[in-house]
C-alpha positions, 0 to 999 in steps of 0.5 A: 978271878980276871981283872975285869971280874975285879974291878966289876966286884970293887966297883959296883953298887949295892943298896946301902951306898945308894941309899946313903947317897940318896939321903944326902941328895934329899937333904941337898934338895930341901929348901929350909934354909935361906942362902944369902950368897947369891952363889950358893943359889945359883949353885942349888939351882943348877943342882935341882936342873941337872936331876930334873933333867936326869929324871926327864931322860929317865922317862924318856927310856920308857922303864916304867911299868905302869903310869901311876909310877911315870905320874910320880916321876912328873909329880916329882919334877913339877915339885923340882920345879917349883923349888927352883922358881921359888930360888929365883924369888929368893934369888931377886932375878924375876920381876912382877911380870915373871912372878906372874907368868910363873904363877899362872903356868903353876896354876895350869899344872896343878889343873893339869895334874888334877884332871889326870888323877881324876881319870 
């Protein structure tokens, strides 16, 4: 076996580390607890951007077979969004007016994601 063989062998990924890994990340995205450090939630803001936008990009390259699996990925990215909206509530950085809109853009999407399941 050459080096390269090797490193490829130590350094892949097999289902159990990525399951592991998964689990944390869930546990990471759950919004059961309230920060009290601005901080830490500006911190798990940023962590439900980047796997928005990572999921965003996952779309984008079209490896999805059928559309049922392509509106998972949408369904789960609105609820991405929604948790990073409700940190800003927690978060005090959005005024009534903020509040509003957001409201109203949740209340278009949830219409939009109606109508499509009901096609």
């Amino acid at each position: 076996m050459n080096a390269i063989e090797r490193i490829k062998k130590h350094n892949s990924i097999d289902k159990v580390e990525f399951d592991s890994i998964s689990k944390l990340m869930f546990q990471s995205f759950q919004n059961d607890k309230e920060f009290k450090n601005e901080n830490q939630l500006t911190k798990k803001e940023e962590l439900l951007t980047s796997f928005t936008q990572f999921l965003e990009k996952y779309l984008e390259l079209d490896l999805l077979n059928s559309k049922k699996e392509k509106l998972e990925i949408i369904n789960f990215i609105d609820k991405m969004n929604m948790q990073k909206e409700l940190l800003e509530l927690q978060k005090g950085d959005n005024s009534i007016s903020n509040i509003q809109i957001a409201a109203d853009r949740l209340g278009k999407k949830s219409q939009s994601t109606f109508e499509i399941k009901n096609k």
